[in-house]
DRENKE-397415 format. One record per residue (C-alpha): residue in one letter; x negated, y negated, z negated. Coordinates in nm, 3 decimals. Each point is the difference from the previous one (the first is absolute). Example, Ala and Ser with C-alpha at 12.3 -4.5 7.8 and 13.67 -1.06 7.14 Angstrom:
<atoms>
   resn         X         Y         Z
      A    -1.230     0.450    -0.780
      S    -0.137    -0.344     0.066
</atoms>
This chain:
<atoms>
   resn         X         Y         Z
      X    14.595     6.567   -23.120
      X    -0.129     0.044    -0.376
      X     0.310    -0.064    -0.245
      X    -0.142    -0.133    -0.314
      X     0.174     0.033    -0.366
      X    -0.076    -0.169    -0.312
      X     0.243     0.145    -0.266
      X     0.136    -0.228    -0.238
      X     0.021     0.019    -0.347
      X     0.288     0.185    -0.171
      X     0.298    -0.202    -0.153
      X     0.008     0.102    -0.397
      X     0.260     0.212    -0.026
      X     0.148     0.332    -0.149
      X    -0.038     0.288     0.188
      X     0.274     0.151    -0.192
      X     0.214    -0.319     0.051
      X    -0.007     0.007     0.316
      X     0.060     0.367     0.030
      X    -0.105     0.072     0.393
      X    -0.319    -0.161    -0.059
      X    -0.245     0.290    -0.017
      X    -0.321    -0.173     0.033
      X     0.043    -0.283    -0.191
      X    -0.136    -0.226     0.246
      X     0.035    -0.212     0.250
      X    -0.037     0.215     0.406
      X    -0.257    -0.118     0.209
      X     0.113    -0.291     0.243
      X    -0.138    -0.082     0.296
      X    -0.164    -0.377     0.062
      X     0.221    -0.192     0.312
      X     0.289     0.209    -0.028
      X    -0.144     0.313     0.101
      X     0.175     0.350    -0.073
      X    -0.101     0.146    -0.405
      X    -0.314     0.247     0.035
      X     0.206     0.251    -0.181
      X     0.190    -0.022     0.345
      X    -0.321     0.038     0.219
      X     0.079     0.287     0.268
      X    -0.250     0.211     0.172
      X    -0.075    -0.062     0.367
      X     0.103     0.192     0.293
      X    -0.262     0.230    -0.062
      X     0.145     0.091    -0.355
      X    -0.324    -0.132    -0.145
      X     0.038    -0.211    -0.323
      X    -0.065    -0.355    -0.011
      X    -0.327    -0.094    -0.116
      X    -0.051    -0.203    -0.332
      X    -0.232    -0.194    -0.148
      X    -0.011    -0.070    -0.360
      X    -0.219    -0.310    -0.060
      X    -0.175    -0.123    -0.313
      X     0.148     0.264    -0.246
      X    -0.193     0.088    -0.309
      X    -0.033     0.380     0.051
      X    -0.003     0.243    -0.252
      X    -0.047     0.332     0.189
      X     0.095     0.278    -0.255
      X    -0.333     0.105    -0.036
      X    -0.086    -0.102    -0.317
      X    -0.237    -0.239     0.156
      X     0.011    -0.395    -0.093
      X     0.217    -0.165     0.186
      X    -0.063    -0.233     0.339
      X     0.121    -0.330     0.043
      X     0.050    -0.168     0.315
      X     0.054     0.297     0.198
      X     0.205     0.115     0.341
      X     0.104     0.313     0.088
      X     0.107     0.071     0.363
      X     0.266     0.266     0.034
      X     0.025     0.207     0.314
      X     0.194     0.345     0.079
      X     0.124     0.018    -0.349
      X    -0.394    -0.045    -0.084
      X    -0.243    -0.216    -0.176
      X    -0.185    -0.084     0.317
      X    -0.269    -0.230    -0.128
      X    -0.062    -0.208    -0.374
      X    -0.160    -0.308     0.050
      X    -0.221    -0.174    -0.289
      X     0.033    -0.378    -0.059
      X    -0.102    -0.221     0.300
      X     0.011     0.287     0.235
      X     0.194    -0.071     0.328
      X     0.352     0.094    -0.011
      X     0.123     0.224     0.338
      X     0.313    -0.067     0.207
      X     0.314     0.185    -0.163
      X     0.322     0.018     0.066
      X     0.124    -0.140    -0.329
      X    -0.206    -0.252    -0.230
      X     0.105     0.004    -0.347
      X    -0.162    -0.283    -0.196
      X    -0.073     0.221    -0.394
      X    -0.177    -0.282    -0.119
      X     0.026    -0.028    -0.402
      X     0.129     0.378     0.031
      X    -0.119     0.344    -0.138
      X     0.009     0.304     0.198
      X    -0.016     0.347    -0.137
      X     0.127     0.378     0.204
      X     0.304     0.090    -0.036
      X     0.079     0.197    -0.330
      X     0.014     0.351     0.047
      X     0.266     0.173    -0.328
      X    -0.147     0.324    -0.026
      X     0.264     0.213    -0.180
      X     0.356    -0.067     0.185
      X     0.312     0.244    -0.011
      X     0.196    -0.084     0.344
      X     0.247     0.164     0.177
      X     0.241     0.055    -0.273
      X     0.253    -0.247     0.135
      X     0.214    -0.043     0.341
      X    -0.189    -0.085     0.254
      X     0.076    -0.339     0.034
      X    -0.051    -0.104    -0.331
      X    -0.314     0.145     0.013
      X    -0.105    -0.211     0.284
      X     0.128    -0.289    -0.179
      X    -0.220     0.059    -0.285
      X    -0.267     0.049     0.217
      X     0.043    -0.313     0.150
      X     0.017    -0.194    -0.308
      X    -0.302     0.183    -0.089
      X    -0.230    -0.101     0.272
      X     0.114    -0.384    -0.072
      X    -0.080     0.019    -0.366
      X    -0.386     0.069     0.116
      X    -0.006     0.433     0.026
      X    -0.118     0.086     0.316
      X    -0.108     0.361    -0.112
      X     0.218     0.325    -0.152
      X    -0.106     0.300    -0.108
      X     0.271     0.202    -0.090
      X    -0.038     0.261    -0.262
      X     0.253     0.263     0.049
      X     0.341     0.050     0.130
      X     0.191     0.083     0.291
      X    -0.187    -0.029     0.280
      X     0.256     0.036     0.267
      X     0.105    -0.338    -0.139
      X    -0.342    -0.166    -0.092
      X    -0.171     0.140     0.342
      X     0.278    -0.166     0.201
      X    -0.069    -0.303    -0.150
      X    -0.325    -0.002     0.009
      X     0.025     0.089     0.369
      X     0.273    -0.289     0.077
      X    -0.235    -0.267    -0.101
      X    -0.255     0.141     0.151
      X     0.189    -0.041     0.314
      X     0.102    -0.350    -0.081
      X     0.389     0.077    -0.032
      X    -0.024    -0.101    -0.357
      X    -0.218    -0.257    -0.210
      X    -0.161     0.122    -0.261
      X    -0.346     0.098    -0.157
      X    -0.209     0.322     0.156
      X     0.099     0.273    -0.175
      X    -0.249     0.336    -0.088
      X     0.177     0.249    -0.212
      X    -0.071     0.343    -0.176
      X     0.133     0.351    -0.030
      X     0.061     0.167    -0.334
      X    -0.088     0.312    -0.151
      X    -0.011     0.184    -0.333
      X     0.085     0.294    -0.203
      X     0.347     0.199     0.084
      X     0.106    -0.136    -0.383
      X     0.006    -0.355     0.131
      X     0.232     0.099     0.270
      X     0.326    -0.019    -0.180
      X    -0.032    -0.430    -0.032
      X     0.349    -0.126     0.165
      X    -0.326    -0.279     0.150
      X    -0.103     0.306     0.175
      X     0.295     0.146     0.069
      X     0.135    -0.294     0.183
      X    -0.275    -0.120     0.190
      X    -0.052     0.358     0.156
      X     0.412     0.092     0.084
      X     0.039     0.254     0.305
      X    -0.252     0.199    -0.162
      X    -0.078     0.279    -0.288
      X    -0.137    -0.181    -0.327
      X    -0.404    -0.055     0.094
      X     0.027     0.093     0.350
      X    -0.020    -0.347     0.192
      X    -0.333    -0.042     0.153
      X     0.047    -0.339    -0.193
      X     0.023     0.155    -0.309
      X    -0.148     0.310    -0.086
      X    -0.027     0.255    -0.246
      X    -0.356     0.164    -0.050
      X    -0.167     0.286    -0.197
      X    -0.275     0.179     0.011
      X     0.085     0.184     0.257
      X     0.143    -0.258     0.196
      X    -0.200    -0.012     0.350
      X    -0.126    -0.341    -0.040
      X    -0.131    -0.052     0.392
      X     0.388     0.056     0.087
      X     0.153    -0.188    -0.283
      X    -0.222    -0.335     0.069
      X     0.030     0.035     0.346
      X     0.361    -0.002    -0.022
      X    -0.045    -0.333    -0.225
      X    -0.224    -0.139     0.296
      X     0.247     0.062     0.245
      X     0.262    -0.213    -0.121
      X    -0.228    -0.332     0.019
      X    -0.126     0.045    -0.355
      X    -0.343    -0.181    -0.042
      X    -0.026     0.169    -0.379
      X     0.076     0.263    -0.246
      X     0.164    -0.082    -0.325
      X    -0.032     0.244    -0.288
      X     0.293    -0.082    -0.253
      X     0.082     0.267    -0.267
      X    -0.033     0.386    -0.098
      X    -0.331     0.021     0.139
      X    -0.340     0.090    -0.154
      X    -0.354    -0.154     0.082
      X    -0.155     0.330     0.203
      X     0.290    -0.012     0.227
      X     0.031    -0.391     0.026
      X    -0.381     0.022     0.086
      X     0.099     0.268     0.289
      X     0.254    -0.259     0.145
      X    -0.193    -0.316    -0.031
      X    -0.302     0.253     0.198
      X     0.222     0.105     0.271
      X     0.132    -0.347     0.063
      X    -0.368    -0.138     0.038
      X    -0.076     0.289     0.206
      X     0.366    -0.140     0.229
      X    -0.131    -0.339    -0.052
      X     0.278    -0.128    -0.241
      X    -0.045    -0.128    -0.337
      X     0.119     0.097    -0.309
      X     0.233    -0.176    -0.291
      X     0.116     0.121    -0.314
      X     0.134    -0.106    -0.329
      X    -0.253    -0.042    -0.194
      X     0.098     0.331    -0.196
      X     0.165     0.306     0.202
      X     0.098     0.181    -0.314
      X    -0.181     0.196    -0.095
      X    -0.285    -0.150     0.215
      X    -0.167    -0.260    -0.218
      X    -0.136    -0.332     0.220
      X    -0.438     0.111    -0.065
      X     0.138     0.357     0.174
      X     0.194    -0.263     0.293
      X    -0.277    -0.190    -0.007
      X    -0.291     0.275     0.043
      X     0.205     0.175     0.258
      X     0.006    -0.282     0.214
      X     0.326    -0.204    -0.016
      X    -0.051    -0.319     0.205
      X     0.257    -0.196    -0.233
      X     0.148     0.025    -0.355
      X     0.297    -0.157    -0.074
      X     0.186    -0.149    -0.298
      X    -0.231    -0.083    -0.238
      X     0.171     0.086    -0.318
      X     0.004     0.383     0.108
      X    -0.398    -0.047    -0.097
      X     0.109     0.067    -0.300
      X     0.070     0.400     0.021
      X    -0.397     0.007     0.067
      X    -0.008    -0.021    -0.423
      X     0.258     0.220    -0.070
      X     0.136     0.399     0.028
      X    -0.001     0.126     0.352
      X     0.381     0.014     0.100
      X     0.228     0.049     0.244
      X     0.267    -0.217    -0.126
      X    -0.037    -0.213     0.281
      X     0.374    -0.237    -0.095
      X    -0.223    -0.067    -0.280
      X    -0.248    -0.176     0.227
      X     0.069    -0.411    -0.107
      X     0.081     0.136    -0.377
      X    -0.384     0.088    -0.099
      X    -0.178    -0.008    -0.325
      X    -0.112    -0.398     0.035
      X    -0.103    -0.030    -0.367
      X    -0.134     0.362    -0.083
      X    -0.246    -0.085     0.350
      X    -0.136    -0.362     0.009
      X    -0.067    -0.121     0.298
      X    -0.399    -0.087    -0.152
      X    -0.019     0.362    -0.091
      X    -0.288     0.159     0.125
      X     0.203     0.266     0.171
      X     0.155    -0.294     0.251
      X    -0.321    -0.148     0.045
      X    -0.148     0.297     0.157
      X     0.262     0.044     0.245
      X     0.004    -0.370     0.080
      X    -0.373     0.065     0.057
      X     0.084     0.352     0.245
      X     0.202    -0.272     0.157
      X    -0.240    -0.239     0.118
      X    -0.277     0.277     0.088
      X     0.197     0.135     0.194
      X     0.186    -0.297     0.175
      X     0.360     0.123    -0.123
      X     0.240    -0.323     0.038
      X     0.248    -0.042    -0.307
      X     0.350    -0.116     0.104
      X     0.120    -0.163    -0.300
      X     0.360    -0.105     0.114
      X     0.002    -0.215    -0.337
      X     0.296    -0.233     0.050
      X     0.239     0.341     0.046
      X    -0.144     0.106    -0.386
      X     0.031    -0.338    -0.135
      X     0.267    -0.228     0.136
      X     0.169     0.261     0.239
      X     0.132     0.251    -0.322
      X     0.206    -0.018    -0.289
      X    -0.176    -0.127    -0.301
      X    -0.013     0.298    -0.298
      X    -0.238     0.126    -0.249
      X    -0.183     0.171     0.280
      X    -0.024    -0.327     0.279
      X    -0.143    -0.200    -0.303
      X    -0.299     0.227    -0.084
      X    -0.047     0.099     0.393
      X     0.006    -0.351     0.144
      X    -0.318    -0.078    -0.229
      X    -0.159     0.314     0.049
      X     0.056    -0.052     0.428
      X    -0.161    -0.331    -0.015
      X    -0.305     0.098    -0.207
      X    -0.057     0.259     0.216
      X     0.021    -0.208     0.319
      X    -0.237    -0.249    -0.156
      X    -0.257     0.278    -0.067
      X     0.031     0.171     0.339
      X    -0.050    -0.322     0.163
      X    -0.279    -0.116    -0.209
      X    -0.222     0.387     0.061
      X     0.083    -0.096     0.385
      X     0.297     0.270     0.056
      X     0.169    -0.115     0.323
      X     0.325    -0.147    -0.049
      X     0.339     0.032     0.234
      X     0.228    -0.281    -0.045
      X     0.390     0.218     0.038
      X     0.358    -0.102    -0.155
      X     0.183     0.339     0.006
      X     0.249    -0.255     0.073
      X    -0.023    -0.193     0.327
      X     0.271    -0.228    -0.147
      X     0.124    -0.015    -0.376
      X    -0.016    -0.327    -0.143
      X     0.351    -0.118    -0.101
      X    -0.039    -0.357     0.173
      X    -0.325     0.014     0.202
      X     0.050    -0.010     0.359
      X    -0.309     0.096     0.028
      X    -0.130     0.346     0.008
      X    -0.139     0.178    -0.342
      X    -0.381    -0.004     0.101
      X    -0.021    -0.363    -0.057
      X     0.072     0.081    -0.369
      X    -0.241     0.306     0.014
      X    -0.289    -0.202     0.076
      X     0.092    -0.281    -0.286
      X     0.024     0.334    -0.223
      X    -0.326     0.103     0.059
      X    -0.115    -0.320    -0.047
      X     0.121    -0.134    -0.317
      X     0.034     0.342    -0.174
      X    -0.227     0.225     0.223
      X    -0.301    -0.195    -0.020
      X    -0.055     0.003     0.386
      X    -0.195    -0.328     0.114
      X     0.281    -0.169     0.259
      X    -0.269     0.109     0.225
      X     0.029     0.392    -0.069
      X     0.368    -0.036     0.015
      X    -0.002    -0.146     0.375
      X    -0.245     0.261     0.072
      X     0.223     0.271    -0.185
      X     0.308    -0.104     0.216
      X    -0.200    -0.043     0.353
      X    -0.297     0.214     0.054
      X     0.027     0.201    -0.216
      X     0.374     0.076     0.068
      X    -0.161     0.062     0.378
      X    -0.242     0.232    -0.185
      X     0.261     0.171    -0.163
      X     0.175     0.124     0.312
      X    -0.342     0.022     0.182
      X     0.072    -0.234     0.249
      X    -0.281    -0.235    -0.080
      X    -0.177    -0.035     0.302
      X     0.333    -0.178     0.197
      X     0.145    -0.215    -0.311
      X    -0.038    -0.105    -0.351
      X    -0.197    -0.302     0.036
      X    -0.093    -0.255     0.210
      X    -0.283     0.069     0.228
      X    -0.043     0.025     0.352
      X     0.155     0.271     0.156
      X     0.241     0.093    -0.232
      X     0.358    -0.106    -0.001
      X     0.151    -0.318     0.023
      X     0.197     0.016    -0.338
      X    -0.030    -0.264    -0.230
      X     0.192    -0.254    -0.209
      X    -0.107    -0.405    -0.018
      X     0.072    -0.116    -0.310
      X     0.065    -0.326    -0.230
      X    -0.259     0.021    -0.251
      X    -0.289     0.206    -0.102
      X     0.066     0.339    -0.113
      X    -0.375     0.010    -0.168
      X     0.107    -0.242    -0.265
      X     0.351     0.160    -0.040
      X     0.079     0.287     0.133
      X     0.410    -0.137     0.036
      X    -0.113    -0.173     0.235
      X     0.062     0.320     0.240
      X     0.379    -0.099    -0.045
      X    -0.056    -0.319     0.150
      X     0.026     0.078     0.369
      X     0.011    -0.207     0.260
      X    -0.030     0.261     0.309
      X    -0.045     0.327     0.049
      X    -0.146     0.205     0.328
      X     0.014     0.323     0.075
      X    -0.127     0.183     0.292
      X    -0.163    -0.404     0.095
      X     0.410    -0.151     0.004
      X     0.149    -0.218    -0.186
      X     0.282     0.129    -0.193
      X     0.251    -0.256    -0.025
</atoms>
């Protein structure tokens, strides 16, 4: 028997008032007294219910237009089938009625610290994360006892919570006495952890990212105290291992055109641009204290690498809310903020890949919702993104980012069954992504 759902529309109300209230709407309720779909179990055969999500306008994180008057059938944690307007609709388990909805994938934050609380609070925040719309992680550097056994628990369904792809760490033997470090690699000597590594020349690189691969690493990230020929030797290897590379956008001394011509996969931060116009140095606590005025960010010097950028596909990682709204305001914020934006606008605008991440999964002093929703209104209103890019920034090309973009990231057959349905139309304002009315992960409702 088909159960069919129309979900009504939310009361308006505070989230913060109401204080539980996560997604700041109303759960889906079943038509005749049926059980919520966020309560839908899988049969005896552990297969997931089936859903069908009927007349939805569809915005599939593509960057194509969007689709109105579309259904998506969700099987096996799948998109099984989109149909077009007037195209018969198949049996399903579940019917949900989207009509007067928007659906988009579920966001994917792209630069996450986890695993630096308790367990359980960490699966808390998790879980408050995949309500407010983030269905994706990649974590950029920790512990990875902690973040892999998180990742690994919702994997296995004992918590709920967004998939989770994380990184392992190396640089110079200089950036190896940060307490970060330190702590996130205890039981062993200072750059030892296959997590976190330490790396010269000499360093035997097959061994040292082959440790990194072992521990469920999909990436290298290349943070401080290194220079571009040896960066370029890591981001080699991990091709060669089939991982990808990160790196702040300036290794000190390695300048992001040496990053970017060695081929790093992703630059981070985009005010650490900035050391591309000035003295090579190693100075890395320096790195968010550069010469903003002295190196314009319409100097020729910037241009060029913007331009490296785009030849060669590198994706920028602007993590703009953490620069702007996320740090102290002082002579130095006021000058960078500017300079971060201007930047962003230009990278965008020469057709640099963007990477919508937060470097702060939550951080808004009275938002329950997580910190990529103000990202993408960042990049927006300051960053010059069209709403468009900025979807695309925090879905496919957060899938991209991680290299998983053949199973998720947008919404197309065959890929994942992740995905939010929405209120209004994020194409005419992009805070309309706050305005949730479901979310589905893995093709279930989360309640």
């Amino acid at each position: 028997m088909n159960l069919h759902f129309a979900i009504p529309r939310r009361a308006h109300v505070s989230c913060v008032a109401l204080g539980a209230t996560l997604m700041c709407a109303a759960p889906l309720r079943a038509q005749s007294g049926t059980p919520a779909a966020g309560e839908a179990r899988s049969d005896r055969t552990g297969r997931a219910p089936s859903v069908l999500i009927s007349d939805v306008t569809l915005i599939d994180g593509t960057g194509a237009p969007a689709r109105a008057h579309v259904s998506l059938l969700l099987r096996d944690g799948r998109i099984a089938r989109i149909l077009g307007a007037g195209e018969a609709a198949p049996a399903a388990d579940t019917v949900i009625d989207a009509r007067g909805l928007y659906t988009i994938p579920g966001l994917i934050d792209a630069h996450v610290h986890i695993g630096t609380m308790p367990f359980a609070r960490e699966a808390a925040q998790l879980e408050r994360a995949l309500r407010g719309g983030v269905t994706g992680l990649f974590d950029m550097a920790g512990d990875m006892r902690s973040t892999g056994d998180l990742a690994r628990a919702v994997m296995a369904g004992e918590i709920s919570g967004p998939s989770i792809h994380y990184v392992a760490l190396m640089g110079g033997p200089a950036f190896f006495t940060d307490p970060r470090v330190l702590g996130a690699s205890l039981g062993y000597p200072a750059g030892t952890a296959p997590w976190m590594q330490s790396i010269t020349a000499a360093t035997d690189l097959v061994q040292a990212v082959a440790m990194a691969r072992g521990t469920g690493a999909i990436a290298i990230k290349l943070y401080a105290a290194l220079d571009g020929a040896l960066a370029a030797r890591v981001a080699a290897e991990a091709r060669r291992q089939g991982m990808r590379t990160v790196a702040h956008a300036t290794t000190f001394p390695g300048r992001p055109s040496e990053l970017v011509d060695g081929g790093v996969d992703i630059l981070a931060h985009a005010p650490y641009l900035v050391w591309e116009g000035s003295p090579p140095t190693d100075s890395f606590p320096k790195r968010a204290r550069g010469d903003f005025l002295g190196v314009p960010a319409s100097s020729p010097v910037i241009e060029r690498v913007l331009e490296r950028m785009r030849d060669h596909g590198t994706m920028l990682n602007p993590t703009v809310w953490v620069f702007d709204e996320g740090q102290p305001l002082d002579s130095v914020s006021r000058v960078r903020a500017p300079w971060m934006y201007a930047v962003t606008r230009r990278a965008a605008a020469l057709g640099v890949p963007i990477v919508a991440g937060t470097d702060g999964l939550f951080g808004i002093r009275g938002d329950s919702l997580p910190t990529l929703h103000r990202e993408l209104e960042l990049l927006v209103s300051r960053g010059g993104l069209s709403p468009m890019q900025a979807l695309v920034a925090a879905t496919l090309n957060g899938a991209r980012a991680m290299g998983v973009e053949r199973s998720t990231g947008s919404l197309e057959e065959g890929k994942a069954a992740d995905l939010l349905l929405l209120e209004a139309n994020p194409l005419d304002d992009i805070r309309a992504t706050r305005r949730i009315r479901a979310v589905v992960k893995d093709g279930r409702v989360v309640r």
